[in-house]
N, CA, C and O atoms as a DFTB+ gen file, in Angstrom:
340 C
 N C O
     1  1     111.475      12.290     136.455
     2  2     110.453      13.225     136.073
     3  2     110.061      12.985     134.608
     4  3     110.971      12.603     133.872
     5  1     108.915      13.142     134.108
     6  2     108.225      12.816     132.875
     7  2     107.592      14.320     132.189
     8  3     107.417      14.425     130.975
     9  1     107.339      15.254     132.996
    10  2     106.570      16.101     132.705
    11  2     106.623      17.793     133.393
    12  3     106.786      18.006     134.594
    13  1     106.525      18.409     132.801
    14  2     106.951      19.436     133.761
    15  2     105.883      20.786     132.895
    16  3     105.394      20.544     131.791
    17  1     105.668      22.093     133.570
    18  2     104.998      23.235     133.477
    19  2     105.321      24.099     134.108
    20  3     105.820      24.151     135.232
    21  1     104.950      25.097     133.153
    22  2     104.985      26.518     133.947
    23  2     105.055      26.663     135.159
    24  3     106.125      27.137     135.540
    25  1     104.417      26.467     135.822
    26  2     103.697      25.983     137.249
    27  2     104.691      25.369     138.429
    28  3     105.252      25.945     139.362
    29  1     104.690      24.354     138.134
    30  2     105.771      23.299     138.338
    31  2     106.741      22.621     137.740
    32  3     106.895      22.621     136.518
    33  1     107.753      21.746     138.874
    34  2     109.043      21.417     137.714
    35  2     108.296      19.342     137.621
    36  3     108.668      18.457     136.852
    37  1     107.651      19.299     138.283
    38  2     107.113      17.977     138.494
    39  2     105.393      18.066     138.124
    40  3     104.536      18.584     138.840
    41  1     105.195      17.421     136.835
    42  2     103.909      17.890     136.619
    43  2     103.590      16.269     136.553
    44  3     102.543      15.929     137.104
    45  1     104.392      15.230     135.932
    46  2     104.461      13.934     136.216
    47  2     105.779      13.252     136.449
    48  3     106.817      13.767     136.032
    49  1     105.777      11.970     137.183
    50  2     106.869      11.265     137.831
    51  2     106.746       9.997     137.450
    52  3     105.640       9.643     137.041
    53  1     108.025       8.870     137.503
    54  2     107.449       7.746     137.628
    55  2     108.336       6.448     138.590
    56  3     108.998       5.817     137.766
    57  1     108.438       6.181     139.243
    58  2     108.813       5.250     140.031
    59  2     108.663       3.797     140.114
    60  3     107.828       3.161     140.757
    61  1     109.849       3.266     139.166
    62  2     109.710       2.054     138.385
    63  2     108.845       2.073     137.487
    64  3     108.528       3.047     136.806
    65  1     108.301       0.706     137.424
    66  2     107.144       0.767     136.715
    67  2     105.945       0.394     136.850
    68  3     105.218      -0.073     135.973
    69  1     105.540       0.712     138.661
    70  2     104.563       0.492     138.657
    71  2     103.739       1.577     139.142
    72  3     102.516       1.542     139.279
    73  1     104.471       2.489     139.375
    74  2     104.031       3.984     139.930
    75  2     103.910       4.993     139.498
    76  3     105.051       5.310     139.163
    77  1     103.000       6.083     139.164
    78  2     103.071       7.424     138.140
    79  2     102.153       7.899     138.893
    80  3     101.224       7.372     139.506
    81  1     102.593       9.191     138.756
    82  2     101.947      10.560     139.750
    83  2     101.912      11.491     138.211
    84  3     102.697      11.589     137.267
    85  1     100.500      12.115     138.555
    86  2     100.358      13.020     137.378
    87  2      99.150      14.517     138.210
    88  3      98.167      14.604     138.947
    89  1     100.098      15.406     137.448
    90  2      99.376      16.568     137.899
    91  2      98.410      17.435     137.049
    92  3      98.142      18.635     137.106
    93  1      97.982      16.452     136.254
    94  2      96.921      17.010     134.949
    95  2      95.918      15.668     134.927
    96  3      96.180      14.561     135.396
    97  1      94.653      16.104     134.223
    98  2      94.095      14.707     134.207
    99  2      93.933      14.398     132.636
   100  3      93.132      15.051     131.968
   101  1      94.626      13.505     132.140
   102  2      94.627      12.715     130.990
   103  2      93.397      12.443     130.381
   104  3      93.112      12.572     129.190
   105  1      92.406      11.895     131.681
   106  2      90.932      11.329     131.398
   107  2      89.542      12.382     130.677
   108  3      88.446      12.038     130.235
   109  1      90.201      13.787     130.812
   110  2      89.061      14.689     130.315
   111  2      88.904      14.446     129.073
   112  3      89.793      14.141     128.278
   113  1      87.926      14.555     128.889
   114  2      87.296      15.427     127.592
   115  2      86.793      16.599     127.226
   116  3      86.713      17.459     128.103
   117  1      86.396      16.877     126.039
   118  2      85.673      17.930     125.619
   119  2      84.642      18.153     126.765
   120  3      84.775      18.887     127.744
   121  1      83.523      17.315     126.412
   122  2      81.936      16.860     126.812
   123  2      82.203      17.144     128.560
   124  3      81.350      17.772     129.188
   125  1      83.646      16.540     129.355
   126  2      83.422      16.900     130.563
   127  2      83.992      17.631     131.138
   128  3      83.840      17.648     132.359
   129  1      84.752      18.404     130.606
   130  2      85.386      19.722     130.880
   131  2      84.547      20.859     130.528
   132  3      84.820      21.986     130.942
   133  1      83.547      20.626     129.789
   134  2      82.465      21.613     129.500
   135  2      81.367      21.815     130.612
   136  3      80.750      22.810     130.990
   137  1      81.357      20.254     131.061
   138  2      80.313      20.146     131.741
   139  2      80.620      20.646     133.555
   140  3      79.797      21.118     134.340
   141  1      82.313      20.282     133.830
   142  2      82.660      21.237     134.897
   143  2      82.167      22.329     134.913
   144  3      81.217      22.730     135.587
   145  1      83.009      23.050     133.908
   146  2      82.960      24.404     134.067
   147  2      81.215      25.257     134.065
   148  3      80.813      26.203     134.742
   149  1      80.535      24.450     133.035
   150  2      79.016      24.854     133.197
   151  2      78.290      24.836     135.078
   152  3      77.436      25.572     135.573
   153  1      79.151      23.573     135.760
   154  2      78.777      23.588     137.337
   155  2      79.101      24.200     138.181
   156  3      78.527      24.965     138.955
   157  1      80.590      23.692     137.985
   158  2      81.299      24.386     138.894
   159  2      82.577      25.929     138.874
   160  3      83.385      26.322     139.716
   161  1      82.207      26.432     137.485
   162  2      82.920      27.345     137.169
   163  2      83.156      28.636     138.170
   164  3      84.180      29.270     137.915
   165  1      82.405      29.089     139.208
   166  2      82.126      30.254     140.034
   167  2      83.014      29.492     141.042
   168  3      83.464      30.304     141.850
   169  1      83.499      28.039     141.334
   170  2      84.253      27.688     142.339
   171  2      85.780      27.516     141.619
   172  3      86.714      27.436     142.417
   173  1      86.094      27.456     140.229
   174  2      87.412      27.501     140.137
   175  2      87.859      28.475     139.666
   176  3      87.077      29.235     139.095
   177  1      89.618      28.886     139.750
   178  2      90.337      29.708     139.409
   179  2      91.320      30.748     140.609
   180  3      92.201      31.530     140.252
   181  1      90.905      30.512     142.026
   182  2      90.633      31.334     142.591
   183  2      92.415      31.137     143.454
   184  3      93.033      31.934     144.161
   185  1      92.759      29.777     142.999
   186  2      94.176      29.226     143.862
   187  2      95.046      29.735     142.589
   188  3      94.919      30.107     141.422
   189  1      96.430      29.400     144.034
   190  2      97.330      29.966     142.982
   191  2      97.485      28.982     141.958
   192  3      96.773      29.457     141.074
   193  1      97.831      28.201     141.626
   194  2      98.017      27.672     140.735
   195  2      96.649      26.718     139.403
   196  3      96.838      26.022     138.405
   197  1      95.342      27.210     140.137
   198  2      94.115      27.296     139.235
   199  2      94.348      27.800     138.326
   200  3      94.913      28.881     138.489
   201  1      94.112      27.419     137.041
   202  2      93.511      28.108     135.623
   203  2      91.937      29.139     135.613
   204  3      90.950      28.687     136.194
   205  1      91.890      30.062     135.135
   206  2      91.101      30.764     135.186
   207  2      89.925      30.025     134.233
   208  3      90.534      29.422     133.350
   209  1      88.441      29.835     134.070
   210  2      87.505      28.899     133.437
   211  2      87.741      29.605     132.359
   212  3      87.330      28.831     131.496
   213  1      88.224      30.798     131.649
   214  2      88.179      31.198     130.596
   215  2      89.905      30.514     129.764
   216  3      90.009      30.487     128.538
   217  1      90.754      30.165     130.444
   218  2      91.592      29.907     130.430
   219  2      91.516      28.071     129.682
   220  3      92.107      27.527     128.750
   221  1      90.447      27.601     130.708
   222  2      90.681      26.304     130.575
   223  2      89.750      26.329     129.476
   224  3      90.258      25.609     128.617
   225  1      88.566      26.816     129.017
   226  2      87.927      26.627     127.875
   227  2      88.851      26.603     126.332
   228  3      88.929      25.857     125.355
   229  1      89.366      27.687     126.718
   230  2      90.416      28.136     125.406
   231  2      91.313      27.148     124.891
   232  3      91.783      27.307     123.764
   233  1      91.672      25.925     125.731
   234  2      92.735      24.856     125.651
   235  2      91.548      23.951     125.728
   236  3      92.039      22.824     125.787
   237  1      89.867      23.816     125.768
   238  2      89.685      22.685     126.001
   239  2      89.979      21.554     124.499
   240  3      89.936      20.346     124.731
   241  1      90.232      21.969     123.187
   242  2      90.542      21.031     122.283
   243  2      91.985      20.550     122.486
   244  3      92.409      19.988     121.476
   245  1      92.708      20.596     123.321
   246  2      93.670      19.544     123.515
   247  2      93.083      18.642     124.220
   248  3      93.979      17.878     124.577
   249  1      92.005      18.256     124.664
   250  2      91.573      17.571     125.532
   251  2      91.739      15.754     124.409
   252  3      92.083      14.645     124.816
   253  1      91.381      16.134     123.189
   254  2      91.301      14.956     121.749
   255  2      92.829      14.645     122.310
   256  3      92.780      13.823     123.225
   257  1      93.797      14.964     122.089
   258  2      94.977      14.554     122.198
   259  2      95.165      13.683     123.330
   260  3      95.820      12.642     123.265
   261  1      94.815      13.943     123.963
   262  2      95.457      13.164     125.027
   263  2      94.834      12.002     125.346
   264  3      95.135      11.544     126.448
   265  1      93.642      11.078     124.355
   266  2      93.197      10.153     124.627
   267  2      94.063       9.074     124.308
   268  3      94.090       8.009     124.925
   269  1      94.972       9.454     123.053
   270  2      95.699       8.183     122.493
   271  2      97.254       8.268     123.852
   272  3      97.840       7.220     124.125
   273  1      97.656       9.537     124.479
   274  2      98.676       9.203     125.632
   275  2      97.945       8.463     126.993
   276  3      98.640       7.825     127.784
   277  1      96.483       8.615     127.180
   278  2      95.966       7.398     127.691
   279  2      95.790       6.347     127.913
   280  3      95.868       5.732     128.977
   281  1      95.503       6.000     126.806
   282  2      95.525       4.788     126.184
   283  2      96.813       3.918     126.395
   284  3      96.830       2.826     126.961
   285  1      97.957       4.615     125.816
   286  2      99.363       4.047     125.841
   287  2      99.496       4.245     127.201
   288  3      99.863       3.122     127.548
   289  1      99.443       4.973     128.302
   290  2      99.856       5.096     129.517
   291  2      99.031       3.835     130.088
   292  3      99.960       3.214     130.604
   293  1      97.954       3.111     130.309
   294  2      97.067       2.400     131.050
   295  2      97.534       0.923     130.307
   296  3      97.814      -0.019     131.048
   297  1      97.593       0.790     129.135
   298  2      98.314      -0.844     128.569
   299  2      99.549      -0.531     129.319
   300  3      99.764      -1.385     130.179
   301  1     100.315       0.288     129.283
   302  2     101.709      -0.038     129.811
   303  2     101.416      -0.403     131.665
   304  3     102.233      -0.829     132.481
   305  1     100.220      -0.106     131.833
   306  2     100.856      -0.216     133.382
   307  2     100.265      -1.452     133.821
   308  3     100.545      -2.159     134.789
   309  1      99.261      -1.596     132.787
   310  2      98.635      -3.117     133.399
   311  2      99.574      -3.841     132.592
   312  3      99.699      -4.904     133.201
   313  1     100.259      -3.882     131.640
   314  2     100.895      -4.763     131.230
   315  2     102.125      -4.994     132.234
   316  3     102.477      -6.119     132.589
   317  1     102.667      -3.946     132.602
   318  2     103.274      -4.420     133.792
   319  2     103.093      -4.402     135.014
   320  3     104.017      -4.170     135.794
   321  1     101.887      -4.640     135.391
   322  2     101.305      -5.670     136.444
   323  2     101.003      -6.610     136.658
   324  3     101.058      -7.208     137.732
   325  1     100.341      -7.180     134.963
   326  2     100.714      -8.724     134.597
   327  2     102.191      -9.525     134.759
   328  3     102.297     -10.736     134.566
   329  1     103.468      -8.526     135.199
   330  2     104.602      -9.341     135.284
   331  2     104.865      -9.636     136.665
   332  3     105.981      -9.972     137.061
   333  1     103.952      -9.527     137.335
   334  2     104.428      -9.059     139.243
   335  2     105.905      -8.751     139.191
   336  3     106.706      -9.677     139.314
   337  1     106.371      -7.346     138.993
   338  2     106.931      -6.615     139.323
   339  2     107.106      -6.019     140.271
   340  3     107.951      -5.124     140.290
């Protein structure tokens, strides 16, 4: 396990090194987490484990952070795919 939340005890996993399961998306941004919620906001929140759109706005500036654990997450995996592993 790599990651864990409130929510859940498995928020990410990884299995060797060529496999990772993630229960957040790394790839957002500001610009498109804004742009969800401007669409589709009246359709989320409603599951149990949904964030409420007022919820997810309030956290959307962690969204900057997580470009550089991107970054490092995607070289590491193609780099080891370049080893046929």
């Amino acid at each position: 396990m790599l990651a864990e939340s409130k929510v859940t005890d498995t928020q990410a996993f990884a299995v060797g090194h060529r496999v990772l399961g993630l229960q957040f998306h790394m790839e957002a941004t500001e610009e498109s987490v804004r742009a969800l919620l401007k669409g589709a906001a009246h359709e989320i929140g409603y599951g149990v484990f949904e964030q409420q759109p007022d919820t997810i706005l309030a956290g959307v500036n962690h969204c900057a952070s997580l470009r550089p654990l991107l970054d490092t997450v995607l070289a590491r995996l193609t780099g080891f795919a370049g080893r046929g592993r």
